[in-house]
C-alpha positions as CSV (number, residue, x, y, z in Angstrom):
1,X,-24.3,17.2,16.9
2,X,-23.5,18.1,13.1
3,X,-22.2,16.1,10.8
4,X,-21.1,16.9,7.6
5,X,-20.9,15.3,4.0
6,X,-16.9,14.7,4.6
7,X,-17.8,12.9,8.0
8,X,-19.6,10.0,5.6
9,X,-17.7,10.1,2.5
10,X,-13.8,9.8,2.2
11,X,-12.2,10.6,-1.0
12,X,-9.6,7.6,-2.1
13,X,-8.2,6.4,-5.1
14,X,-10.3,4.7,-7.4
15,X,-11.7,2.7,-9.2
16,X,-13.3,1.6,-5.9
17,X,-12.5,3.9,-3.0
18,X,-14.2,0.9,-0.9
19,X,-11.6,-1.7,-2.0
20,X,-8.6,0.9,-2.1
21,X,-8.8,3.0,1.2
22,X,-9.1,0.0,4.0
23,X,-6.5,-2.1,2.4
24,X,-4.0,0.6,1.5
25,X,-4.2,2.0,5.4
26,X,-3.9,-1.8,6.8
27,X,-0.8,-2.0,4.6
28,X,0.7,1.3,5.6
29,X,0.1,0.4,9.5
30,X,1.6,-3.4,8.9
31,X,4.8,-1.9,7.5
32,X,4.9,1.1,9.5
33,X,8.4,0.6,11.7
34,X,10.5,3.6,12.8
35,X,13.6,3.4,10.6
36,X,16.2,3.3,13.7
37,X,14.3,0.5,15.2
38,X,16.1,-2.0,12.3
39,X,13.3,-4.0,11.9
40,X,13.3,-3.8,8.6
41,X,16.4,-5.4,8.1
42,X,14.7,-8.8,9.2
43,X,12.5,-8.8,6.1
44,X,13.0,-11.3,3.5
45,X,9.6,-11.0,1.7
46,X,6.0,-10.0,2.3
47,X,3.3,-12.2,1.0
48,X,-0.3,-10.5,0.7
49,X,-3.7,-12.5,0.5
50,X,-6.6,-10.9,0.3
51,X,-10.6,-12.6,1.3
52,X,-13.5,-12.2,0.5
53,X,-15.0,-9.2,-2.0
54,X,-11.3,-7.9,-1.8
55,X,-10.1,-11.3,-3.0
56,X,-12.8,-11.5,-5.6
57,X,-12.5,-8.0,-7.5
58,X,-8.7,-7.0,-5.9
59,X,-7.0,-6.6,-9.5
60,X,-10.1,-4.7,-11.1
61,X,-11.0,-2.5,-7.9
62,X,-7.0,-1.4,-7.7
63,X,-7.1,-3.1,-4.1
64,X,-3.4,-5.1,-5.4
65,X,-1.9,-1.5,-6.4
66,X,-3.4,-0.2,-2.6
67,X,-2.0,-2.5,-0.7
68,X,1.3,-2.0,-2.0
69,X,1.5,1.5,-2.1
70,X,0.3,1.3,1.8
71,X,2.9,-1.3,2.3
72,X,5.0,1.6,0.6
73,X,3.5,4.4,2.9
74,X,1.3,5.6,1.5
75,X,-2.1,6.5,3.3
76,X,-5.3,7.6,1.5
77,X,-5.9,10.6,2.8
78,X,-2.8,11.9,1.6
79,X,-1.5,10.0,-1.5
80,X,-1.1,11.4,-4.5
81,X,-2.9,9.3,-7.2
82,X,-0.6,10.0,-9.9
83,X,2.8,9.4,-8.3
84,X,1.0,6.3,-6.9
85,X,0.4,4.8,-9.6
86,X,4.6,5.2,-11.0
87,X,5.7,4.0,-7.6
88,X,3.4,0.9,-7.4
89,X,4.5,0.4,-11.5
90,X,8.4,0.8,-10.0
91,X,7.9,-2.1,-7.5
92,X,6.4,-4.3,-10.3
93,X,9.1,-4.0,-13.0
94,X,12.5,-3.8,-10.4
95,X,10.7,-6.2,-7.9
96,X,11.5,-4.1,-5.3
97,X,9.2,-3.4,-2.6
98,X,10.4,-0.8,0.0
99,X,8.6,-1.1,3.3
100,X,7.4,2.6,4.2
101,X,10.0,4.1,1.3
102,X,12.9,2.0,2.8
103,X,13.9,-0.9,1.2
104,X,15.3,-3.3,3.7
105,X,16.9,-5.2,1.0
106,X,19.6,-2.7,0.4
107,X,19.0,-2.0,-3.4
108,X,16.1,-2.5,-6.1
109,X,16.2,-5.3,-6.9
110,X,17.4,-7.1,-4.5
111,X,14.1,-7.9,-3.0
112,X,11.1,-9.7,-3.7
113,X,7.0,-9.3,-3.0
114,X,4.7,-11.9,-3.5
């Protein structure tokens, strides 16, 4: 059985694929809802701790600005770095934070993410 170099490494966003590409994936797959389903509408808030090494070097690994682009969506194998970065920017200065690219609050603003 071969296995190649893309079988052991996985390009991610950076600085630190390692604390980027786990965390934005579990946030994609906790927020991942079909939009007819409604469930979204039941949101009030999302509160986000991280442990361990994640907890320890989060803000300076990115692993804050993954989670909330997966909580966003986003997945690593697909995101685009640079429009990541002004949509995790977005949810920090309208404190909006739409689940998947919905926000269940109705408009920016309107919602809150802690």
């Amino acid at each position: 059985m071969a296995i190649s170099a893309l079988d052991l490494f996985k390009i991610g966003v950076g600085p630190s694929s390692s604390h980027t590409m786990g965390p934005m994936l579990a946030g994609a797959l906790v927020a991942e809802c079909p939009p007819e389903s409604g469930c979204l509408e039941h949101v009030d808030g999302v509160r986000i701790e991280l442990f361990g090494s994640l907890a320890a070097t989060g803000i300076g690994h990115a692993t804050d600005r993954a989670v909330v682009a997966g909580l966003m969506g986003m997945r690593p194998n697909t995101v685009d770095p640079d429009a990541m970065a002004d949509r995790v920017a977005a949810v920090a200065r309208d404190a909006a934070l739409p689940l998947c690219g919905i926000c269940p609050w109705g408009s920016p603003g309107a919602a809150t993410s802690n």
